[in-house]
N, CA, C and O of each residue as an XYZ file, in Angstrom:
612
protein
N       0.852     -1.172      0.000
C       0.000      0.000      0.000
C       0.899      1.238      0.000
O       1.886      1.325      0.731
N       0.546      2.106     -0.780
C       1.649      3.432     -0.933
C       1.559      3.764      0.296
O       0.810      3.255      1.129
N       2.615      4.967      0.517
C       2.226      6.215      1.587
C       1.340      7.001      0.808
O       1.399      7.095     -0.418
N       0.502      7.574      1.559
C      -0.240      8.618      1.789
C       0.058      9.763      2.111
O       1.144      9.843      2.686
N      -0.647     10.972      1.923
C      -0.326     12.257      2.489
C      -1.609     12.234      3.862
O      -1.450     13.126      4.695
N      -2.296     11.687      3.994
C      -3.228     11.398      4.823
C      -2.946      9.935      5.541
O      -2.699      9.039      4.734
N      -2.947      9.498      7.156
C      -3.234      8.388      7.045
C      -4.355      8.415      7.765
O      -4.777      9.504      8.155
N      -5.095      7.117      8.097
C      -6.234      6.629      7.935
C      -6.175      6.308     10.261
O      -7.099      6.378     11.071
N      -5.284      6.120     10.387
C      -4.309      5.692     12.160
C      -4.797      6.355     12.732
O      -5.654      5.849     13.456
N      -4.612      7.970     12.831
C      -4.934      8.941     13.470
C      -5.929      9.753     13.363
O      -6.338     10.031     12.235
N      -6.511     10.288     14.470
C      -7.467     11.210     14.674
C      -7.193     12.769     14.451
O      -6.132     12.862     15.067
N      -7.379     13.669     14.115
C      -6.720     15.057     14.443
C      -8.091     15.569     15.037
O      -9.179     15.938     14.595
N      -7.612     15.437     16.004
C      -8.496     16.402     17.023
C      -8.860     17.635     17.103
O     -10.006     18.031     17.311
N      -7.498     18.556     16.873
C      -7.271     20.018     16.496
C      -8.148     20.662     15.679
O      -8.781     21.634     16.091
N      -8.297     20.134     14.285
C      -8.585     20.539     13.033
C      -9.969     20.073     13.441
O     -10.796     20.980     13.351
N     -10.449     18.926     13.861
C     -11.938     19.098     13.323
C     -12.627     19.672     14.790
O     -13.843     19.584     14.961
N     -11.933     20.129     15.586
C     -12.644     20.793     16.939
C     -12.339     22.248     16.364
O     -13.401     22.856     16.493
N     -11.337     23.147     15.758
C     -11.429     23.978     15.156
C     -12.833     24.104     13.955
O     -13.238     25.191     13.543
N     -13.291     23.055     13.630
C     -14.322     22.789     12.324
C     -15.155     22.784     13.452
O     -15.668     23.864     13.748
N     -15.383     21.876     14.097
C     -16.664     22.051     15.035
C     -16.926     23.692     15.350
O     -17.644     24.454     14.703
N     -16.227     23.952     16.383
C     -16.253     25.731     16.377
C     -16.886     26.294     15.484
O     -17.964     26.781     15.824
N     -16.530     26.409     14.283
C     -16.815     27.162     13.371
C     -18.324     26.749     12.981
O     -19.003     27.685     12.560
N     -18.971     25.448     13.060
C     -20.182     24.796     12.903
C     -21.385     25.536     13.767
O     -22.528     25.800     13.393
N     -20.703     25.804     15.151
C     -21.163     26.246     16.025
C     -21.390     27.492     15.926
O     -22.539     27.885     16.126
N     -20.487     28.299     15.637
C     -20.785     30.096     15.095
C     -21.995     30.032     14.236
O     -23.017     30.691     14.427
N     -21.711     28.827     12.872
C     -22.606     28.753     11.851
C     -24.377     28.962     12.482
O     -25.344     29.703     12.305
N     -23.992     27.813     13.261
C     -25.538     27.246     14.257
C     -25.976     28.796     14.828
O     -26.942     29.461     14.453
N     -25.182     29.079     15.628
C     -25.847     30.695     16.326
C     -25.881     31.744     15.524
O     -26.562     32.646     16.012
N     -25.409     32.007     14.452
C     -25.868     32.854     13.275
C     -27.179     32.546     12.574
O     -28.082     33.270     12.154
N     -26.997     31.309     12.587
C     -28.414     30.973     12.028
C     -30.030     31.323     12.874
O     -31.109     31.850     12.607
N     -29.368     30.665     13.991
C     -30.581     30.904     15.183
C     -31.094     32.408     15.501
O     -32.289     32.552     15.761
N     -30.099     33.708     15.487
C     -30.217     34.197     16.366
C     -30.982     34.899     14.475
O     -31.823     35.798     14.487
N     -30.551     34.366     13.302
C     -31.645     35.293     12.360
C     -32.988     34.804     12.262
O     -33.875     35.344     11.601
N     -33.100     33.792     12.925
C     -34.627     33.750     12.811
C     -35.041     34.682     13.549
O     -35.648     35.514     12.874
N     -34.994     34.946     14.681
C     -35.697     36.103     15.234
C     -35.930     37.243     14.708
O     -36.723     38.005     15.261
N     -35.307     37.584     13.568
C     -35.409     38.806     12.409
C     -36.588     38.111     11.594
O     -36.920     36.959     11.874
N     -37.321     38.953     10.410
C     -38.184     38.913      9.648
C     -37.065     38.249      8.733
O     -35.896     38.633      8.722
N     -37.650     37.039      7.846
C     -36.785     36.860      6.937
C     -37.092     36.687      5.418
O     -36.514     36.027      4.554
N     -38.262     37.548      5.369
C     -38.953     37.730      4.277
C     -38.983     37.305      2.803
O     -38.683     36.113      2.865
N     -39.151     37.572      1.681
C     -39.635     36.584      0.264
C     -38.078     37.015     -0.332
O     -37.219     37.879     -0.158
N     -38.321     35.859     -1.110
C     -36.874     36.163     -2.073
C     -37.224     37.165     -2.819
O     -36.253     37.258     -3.570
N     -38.120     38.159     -3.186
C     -37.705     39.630     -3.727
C     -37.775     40.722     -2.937
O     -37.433     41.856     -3.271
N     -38.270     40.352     -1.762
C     -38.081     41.625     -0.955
C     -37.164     40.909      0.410
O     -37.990     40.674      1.291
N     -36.094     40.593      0.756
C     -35.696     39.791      1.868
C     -35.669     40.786      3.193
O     -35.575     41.982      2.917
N     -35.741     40.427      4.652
C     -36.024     40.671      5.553
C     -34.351     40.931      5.989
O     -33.493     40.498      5.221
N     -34.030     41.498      6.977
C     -33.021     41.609      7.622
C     -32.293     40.000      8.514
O     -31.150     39.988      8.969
N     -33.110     38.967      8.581
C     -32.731     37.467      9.349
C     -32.269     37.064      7.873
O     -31.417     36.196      8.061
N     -32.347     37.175      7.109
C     -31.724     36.493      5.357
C     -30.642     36.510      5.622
O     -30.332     35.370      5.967
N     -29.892     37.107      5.669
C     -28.996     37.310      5.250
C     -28.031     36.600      6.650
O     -27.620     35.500      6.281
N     -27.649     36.861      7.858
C     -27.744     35.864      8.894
C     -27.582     34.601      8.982
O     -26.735     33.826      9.425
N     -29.235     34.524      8.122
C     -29.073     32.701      8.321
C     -28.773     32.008      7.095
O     -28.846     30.789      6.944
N     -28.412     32.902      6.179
C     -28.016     32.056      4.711
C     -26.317     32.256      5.077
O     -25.745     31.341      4.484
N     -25.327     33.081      5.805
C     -24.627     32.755      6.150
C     -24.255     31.555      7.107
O     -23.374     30.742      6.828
N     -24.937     31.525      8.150
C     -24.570     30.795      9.339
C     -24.909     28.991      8.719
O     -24.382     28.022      9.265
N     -25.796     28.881      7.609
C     -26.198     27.410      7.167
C     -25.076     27.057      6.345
O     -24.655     25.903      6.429
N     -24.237     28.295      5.152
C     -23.288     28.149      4.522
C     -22.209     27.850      5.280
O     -21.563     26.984      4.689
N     -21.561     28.235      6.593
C     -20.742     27.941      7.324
C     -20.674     26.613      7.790
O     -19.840     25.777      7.444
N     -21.701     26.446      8.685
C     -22.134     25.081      8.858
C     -21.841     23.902      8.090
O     -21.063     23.057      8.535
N     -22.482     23.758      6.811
C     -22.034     23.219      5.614
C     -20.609     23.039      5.269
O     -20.185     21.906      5.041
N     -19.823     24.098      5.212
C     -18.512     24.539      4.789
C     -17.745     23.583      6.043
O     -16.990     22.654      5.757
N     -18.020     23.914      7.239
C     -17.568     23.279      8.451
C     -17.453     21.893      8.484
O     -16.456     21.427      9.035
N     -18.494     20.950      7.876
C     -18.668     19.809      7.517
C     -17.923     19.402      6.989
O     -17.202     18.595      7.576
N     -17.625     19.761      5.392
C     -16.571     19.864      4.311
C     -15.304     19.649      5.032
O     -14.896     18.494      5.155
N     -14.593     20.702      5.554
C     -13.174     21.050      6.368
C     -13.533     19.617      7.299
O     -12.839     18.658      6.962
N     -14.267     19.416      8.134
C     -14.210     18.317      9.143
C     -13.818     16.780      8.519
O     -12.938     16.036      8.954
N     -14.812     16.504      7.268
C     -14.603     15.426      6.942
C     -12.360     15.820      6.075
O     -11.273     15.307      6.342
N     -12.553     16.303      5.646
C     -11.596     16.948      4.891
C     -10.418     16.487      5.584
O      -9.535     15.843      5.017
N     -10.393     16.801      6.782
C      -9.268     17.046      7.974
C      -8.984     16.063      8.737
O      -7.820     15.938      9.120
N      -9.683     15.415      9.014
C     -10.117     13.890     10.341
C      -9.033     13.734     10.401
O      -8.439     14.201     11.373
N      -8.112     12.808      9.103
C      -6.996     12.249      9.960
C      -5.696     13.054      9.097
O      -4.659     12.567      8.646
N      -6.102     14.200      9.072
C      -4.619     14.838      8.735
C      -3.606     14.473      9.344
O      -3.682     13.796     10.369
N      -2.254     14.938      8.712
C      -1.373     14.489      9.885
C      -1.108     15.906     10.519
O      -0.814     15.777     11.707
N      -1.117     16.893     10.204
C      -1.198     18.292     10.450
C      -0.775     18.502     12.199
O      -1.530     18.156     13.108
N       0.566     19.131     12.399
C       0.261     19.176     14.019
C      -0.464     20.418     14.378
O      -0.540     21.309     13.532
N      -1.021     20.572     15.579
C      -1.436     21.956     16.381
C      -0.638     22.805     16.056
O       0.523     22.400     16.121
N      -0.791     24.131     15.631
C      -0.020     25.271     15.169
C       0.081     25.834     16.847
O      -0.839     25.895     17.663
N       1.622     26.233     17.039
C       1.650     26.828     17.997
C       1.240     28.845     18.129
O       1.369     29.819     17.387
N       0.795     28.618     19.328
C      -0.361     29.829     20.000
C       0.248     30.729     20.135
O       0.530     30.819     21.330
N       0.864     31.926     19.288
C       1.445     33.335     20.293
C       0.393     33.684     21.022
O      -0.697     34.102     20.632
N       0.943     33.406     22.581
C       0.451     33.582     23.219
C       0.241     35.588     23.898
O      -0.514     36.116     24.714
N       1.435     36.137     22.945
C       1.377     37.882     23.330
C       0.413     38.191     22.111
O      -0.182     39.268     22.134
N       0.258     37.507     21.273
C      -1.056     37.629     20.297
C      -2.254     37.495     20.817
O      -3.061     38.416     20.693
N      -2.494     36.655     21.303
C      -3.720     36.202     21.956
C      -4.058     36.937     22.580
O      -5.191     37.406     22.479
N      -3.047     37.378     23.612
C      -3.598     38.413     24.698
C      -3.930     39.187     24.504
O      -5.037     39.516     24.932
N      -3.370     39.788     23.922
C      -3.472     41.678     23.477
C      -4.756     41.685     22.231
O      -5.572     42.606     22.245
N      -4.816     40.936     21.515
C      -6.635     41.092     21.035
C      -7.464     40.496     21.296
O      -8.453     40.591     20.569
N      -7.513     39.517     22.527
C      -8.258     38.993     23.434
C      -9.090     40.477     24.186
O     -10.235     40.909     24.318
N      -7.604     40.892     24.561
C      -7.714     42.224     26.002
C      -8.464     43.277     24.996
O      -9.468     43.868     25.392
N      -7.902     43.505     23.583
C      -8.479     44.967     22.960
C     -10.052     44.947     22.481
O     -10.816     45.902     22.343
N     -10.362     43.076     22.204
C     -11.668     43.079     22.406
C     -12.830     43.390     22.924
O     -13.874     43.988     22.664
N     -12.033     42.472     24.171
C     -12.732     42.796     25.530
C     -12.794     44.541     25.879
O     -13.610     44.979     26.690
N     -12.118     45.160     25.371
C     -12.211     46.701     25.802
C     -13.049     47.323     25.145
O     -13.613     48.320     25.595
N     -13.255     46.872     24.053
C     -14.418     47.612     23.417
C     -15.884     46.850     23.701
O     -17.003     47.362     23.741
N     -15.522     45.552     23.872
C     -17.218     45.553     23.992
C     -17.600     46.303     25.471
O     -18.597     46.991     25.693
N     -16.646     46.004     26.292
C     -16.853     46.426     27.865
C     -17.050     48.116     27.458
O     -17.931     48.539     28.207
N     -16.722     48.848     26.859
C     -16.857     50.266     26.741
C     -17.409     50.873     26.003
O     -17.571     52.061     26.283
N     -18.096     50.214     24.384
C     -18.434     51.043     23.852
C     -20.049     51.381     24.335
O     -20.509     52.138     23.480
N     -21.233     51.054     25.551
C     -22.206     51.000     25.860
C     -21.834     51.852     26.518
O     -22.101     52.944     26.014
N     -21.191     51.927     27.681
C     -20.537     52.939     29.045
C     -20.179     53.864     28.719
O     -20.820     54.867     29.032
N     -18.918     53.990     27.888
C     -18.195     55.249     27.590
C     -18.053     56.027     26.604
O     -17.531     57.142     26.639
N     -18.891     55.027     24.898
C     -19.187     55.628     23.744
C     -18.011     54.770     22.446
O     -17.342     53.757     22.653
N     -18.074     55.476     21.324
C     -17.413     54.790     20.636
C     -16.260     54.965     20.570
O     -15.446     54.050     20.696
N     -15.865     56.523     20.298
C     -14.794     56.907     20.293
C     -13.370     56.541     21.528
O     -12.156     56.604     21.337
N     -14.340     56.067     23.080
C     -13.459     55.559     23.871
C     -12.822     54.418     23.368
O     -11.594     54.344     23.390
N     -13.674     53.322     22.819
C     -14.227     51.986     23.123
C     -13.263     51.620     21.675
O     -12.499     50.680     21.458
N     -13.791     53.149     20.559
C     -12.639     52.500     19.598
C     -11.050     52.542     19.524
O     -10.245     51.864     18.885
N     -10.889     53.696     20.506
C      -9.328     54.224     20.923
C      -8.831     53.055     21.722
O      -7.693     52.593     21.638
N     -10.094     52.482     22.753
C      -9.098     51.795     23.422
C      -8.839     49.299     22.995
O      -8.373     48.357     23.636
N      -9.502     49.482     21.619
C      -9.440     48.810     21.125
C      -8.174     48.519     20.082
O      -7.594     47.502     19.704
N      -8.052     49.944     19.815
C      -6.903     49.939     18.583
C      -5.361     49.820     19.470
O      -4.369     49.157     19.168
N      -5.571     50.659     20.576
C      -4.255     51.119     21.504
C      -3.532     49.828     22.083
O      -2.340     49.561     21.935
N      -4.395     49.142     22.712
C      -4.042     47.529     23.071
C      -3.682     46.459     22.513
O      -2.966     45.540     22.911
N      -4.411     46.692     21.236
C      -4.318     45.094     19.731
C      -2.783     45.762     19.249
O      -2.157     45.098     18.423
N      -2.199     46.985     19.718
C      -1.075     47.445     19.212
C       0.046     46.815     19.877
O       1.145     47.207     19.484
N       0.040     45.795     20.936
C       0.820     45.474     22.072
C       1.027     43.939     21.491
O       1.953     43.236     21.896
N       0.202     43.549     20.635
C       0.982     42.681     19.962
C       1.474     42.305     19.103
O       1.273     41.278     18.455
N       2.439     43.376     18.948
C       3.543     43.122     18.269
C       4.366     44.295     18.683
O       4.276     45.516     18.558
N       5.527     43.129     19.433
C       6.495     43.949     20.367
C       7.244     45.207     18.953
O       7.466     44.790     17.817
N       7.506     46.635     19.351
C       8.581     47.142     18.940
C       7.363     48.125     18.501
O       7.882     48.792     17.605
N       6.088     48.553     18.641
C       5.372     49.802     18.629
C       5.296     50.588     19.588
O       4.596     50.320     20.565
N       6.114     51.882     19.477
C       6.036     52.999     20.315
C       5.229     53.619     20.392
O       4.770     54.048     19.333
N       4.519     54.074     21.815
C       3.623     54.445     22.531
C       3.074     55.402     21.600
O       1.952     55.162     21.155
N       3.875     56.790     21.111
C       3.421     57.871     20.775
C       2.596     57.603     19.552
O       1.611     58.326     19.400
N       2.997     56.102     18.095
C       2.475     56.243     16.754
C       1.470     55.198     17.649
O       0.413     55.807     17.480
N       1.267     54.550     18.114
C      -0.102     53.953     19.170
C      -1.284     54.815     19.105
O      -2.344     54.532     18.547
N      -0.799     56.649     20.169
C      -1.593     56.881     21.002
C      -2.518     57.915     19.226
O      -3.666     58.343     19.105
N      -1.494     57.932     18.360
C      -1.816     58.522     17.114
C      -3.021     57.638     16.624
O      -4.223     57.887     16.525
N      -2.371     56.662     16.389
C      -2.933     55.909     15.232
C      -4.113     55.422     15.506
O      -4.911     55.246     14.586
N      -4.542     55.024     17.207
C      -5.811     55.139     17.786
C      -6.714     56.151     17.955
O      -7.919     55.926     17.841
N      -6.241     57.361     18.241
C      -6.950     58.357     18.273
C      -6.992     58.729     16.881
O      -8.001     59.430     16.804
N      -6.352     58.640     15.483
C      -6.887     58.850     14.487
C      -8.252     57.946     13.892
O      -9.334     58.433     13.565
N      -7.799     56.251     13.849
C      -9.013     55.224     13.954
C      -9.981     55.880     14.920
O     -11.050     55.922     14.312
N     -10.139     56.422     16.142
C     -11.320     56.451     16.737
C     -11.869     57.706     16.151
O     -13.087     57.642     15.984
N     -11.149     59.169     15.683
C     -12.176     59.982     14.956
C     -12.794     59.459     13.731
O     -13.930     59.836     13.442
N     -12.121     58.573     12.929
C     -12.552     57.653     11.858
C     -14.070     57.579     12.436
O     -15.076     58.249     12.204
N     -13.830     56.591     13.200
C     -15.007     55.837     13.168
C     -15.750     56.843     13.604
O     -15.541     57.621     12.673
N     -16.274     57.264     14.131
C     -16.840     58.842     14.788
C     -17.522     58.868     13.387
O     -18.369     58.156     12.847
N     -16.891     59.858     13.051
C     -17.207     60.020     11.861
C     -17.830     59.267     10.583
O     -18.469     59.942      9.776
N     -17.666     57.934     10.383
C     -18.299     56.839      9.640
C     -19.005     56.639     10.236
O     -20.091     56.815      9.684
N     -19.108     56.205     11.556
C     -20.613     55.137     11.939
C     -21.653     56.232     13.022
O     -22.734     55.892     13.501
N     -21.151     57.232     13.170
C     -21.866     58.094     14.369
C     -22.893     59.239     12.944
O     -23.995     59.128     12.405
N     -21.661     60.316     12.843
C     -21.967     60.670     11.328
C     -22.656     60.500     10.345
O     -23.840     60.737     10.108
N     -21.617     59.950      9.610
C     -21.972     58.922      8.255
C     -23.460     58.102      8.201
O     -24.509     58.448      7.658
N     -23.230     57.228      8.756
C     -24.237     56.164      8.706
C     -25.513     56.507     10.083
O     -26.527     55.848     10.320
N     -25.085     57.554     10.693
C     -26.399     57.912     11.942
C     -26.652     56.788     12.857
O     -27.786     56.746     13.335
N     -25.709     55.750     13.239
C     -25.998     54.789     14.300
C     -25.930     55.526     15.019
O     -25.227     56.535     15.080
N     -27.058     54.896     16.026
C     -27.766     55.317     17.397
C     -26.718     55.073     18.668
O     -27.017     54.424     19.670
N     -25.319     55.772     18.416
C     -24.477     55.280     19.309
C     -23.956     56.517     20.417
O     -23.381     57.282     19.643
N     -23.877     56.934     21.351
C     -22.799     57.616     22.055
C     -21.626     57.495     21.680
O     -21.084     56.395     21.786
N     -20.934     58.603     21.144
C     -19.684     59.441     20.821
C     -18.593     58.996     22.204
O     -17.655     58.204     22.291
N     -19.246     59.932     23.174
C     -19.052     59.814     24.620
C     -19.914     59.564     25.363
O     -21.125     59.495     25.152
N     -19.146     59.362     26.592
C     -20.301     58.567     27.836
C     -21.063     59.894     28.171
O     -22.017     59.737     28.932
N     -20.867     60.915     27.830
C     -21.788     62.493     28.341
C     -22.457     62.930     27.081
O     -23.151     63.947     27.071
């Protein structure tokens, strides 16, 4: 029997629990558009669009799972100063942009995700966030009239 680029021995756990995950996003995208109107294929509702993603994922997830099973593929190792720092800049904006507005929530999203990757100085940081946060100000407050606080006052 030849070698394979696949063998048939092993499980990869990694890859199809990464596929599961992603099945799972699929699943709660889907769910959470039904609760939207999801109206006729010529006039579609705002849940369309939602759940024709989250079923395509799903699907797609399947694909990659069967795809992957017994790769030999090892676990890609985790920067773990990656992780953190847009773990943390995440977490700062969802925690702030309700409380303190966008412009905090987007400054202090950009300022933190900047920490990972060692060798950015503070000052093109405190710039480049406070330029992204008048951005957005301006696009989504502005621009587009979301119903958001600027600032927490």
């Amino acid at each position: 029997m030849p070698d394979h680029p696949q063998s048939q021995e092993g499980f990869n756990k990694w890859e199809v629990g990464i596929a599961a995950a992603f099945f799972l996003i699929g699943a709660y995208m889907a769910y959470e558009g039904t609760r939207y109107g999801i109206g006729t294929i010529t006039r579609i509702g705002p849940g369309y669009f939602p759940i024709c993603i989250g079923v395509l994922l799903m699907v797609l997830s399947i694909g990659v799972a069967f795809e992957v099973r017994h790769s030999l593929a090892q676990p890609p190792a985790v920067p773990l100063r990656i992780l953190a720092a847009l773990s943390a800049g995440l977490l700062s904006f969802a925690l702030l942009v309700n409380f303190a507005g966008l412009v905090p929530a987007t400054f202090s999203v950009i300022f933190i995700s900047r920490f990972a990757e060692p060798g950015n100085s503070l000052r093109t940081s405190v710039l480049l966030a406070a330029g992204l946060a008048l951005v957005a100000w301006f696009v989504f407050i502005i621009g587009f009239n979301l119903p958001l606080k600027a600032f927490w006052w």
